[in-house]
C-alpha positions as CSV (number, residue, x, y, z in Angstrom):
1,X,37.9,0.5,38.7
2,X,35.7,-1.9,36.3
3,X,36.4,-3.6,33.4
4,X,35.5,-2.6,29.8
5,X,33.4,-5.8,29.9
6,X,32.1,-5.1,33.7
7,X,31.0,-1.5,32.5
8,X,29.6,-3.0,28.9
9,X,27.0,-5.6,31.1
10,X,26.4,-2.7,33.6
11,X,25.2,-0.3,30.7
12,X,23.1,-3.4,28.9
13,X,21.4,-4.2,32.2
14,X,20.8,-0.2,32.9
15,X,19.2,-0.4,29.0
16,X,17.6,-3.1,29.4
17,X,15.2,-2.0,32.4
18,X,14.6,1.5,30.5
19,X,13.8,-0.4,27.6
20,X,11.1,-2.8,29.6
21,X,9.7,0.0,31.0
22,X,9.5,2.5,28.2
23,X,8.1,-1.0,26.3
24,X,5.2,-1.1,29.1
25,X,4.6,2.1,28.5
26,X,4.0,2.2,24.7
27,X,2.1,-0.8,24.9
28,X,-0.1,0.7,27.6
29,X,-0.7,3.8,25.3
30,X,-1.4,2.1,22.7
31,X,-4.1,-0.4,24.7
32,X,-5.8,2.6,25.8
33,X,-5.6,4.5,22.5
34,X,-7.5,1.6,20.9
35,X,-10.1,1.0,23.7
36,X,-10.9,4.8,23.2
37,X,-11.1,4.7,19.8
38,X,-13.4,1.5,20.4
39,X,-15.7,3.7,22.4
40,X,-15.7,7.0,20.6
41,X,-17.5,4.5,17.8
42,X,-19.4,3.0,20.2
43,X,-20.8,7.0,21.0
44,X,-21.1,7.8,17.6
45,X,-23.8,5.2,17.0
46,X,-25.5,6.1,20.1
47,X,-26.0,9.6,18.8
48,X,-27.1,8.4,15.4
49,X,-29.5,6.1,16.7
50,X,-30.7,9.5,19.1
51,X,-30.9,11.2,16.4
52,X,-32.8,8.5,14.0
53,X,-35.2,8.1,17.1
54,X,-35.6,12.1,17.7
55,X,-36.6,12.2,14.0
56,X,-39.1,9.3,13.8
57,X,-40.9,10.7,16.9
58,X,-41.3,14.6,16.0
59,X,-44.7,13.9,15.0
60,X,-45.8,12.7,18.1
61,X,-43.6,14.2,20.7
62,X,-40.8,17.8,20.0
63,X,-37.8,18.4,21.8
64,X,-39.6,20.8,24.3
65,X,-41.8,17.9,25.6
66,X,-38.8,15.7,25.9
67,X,-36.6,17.9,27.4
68,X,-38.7,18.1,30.0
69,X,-39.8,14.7,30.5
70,X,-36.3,13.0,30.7
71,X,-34.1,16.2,31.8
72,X,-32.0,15.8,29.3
73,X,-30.8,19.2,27.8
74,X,-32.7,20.6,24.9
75,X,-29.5,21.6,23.0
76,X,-28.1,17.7,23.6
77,X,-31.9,16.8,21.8
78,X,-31.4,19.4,19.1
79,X,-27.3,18.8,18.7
80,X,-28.2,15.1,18.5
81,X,-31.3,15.4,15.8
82,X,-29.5,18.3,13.9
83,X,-26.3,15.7,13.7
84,X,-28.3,13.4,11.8
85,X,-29.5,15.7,9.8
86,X,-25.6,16.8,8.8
87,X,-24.7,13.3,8.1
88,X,-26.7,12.8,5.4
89,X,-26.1,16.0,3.0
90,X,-24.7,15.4,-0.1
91,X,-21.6,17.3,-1.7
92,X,-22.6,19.8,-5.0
93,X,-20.3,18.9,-7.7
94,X,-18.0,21.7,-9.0
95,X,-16.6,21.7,-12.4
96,X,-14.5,24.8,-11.3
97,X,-11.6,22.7,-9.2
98,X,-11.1,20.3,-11.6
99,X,-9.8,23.0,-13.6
100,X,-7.4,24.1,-11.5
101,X,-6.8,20.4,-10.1
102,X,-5.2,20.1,-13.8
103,X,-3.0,22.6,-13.8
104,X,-1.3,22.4,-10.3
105,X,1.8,20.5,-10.0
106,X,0.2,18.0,-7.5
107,X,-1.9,16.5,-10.0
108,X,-2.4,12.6,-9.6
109,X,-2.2,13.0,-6.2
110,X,-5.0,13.2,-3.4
111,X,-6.2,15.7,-2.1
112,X,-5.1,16.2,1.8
113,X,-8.0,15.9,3.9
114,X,-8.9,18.2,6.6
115,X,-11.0,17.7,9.8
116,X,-14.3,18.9,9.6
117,X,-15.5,20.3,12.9
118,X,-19.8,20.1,13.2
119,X,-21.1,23.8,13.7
120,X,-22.8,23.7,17.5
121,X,-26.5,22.9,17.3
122,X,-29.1,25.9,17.6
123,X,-31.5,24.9,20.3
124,X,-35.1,25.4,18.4
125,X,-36.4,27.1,22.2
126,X,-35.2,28.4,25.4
127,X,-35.6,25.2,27.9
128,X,-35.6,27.8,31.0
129,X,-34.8,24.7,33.5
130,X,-32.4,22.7,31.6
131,X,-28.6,23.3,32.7
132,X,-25.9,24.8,29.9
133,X,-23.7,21.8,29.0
134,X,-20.3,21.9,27.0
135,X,-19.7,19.2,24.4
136,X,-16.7,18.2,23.1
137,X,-16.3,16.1,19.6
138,X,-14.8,12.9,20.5
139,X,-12.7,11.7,18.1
C-alpha cells in the first residue's frame, strides 16, 4: 500500500501533466483566436477597398460587365459595393429615448450593445452564368 506522501507526489505528477496539457491547449486556442481575428480584419478591408473600387468605376464599367469578365458572382460585386454603401450611413437623432433613458433605473449606465447582422445584398440583375454562393459574416 503507498504512503500518504507516495500517493500526494503521485496525484501532483498526474496534475501536473493535465495541467501542461490543458495549458497547451488554451494557449493554442488563444493563438489561433488571435490569428483569426488578425485575418477577419485583414477581409474586412479587402471588401472595403472592393467596394470603394466598385464605386469609383460605375461610371465606366457596372457589375453586369464585371461579373462577367472576372467570374466573380454578381451578388459578391453587389454585396461588396452595397457594403460600403451601409458603412457610411449616419444614425437620425431621437429626442424620444432620452426620455425614457431618464426615467429607467439603469440611468448612467450604457447602453448594452447588440450585434448588428448586414441585410444580404440584392443583386441589381440576374447573372444567368454566375454560380449561387453562401456568405457568412466573419467576425
Amino acid at each position: 500500500m503507498a504512503t500518504p506522501d507516495e500517493i500526494e507526489r503521485r496525484v501532483e505528477d498526474n496534475d501536473a501533466a493535465r495541467s501542461a496539457k490543458r495549458a497547451a491547449a488554451a494557449k493554442r486556442v488563444g493563438e489561433l483566436a488571435q490569428r483569426r481575428a488578425d485575418i477577419a480584419d485583414q477581409l474586412a478591408d479587402i471588401e472595403r477597398e472592393l467596394g470603394d473600387v466598385l464605386a469609383e468605376s460605375t461610371d465606366v464599367i457596372g457589375n453586369d460587365e464585371l461579373a462577367k469578365f472576372t467570374d466573380i458572382p454578381l451578388a459578391d460585386l453587389n454585396q461588396w459595393l452595397d457594403g460600403r454603401k451601409t458603412t457610411r450611413t449616419k444614425r437620425k437623432k431621437s429626442t424620444g429615448g432620452r426620455a425614457a433613458a431618464k426615467n429607467s433605473p439603469n440611468h448612467g449606465s450604457p447602453p448594452a450593445k447588440t450585434p448588428t447582422v448586414p441585410e444580404p445584398a440584392t443583386p441589381r440583375s440576374v447573372a444567368t452564368d454566375a454560380p449561387a454562393r453562401v456568405h457568412a459574416e466573419v467576425t
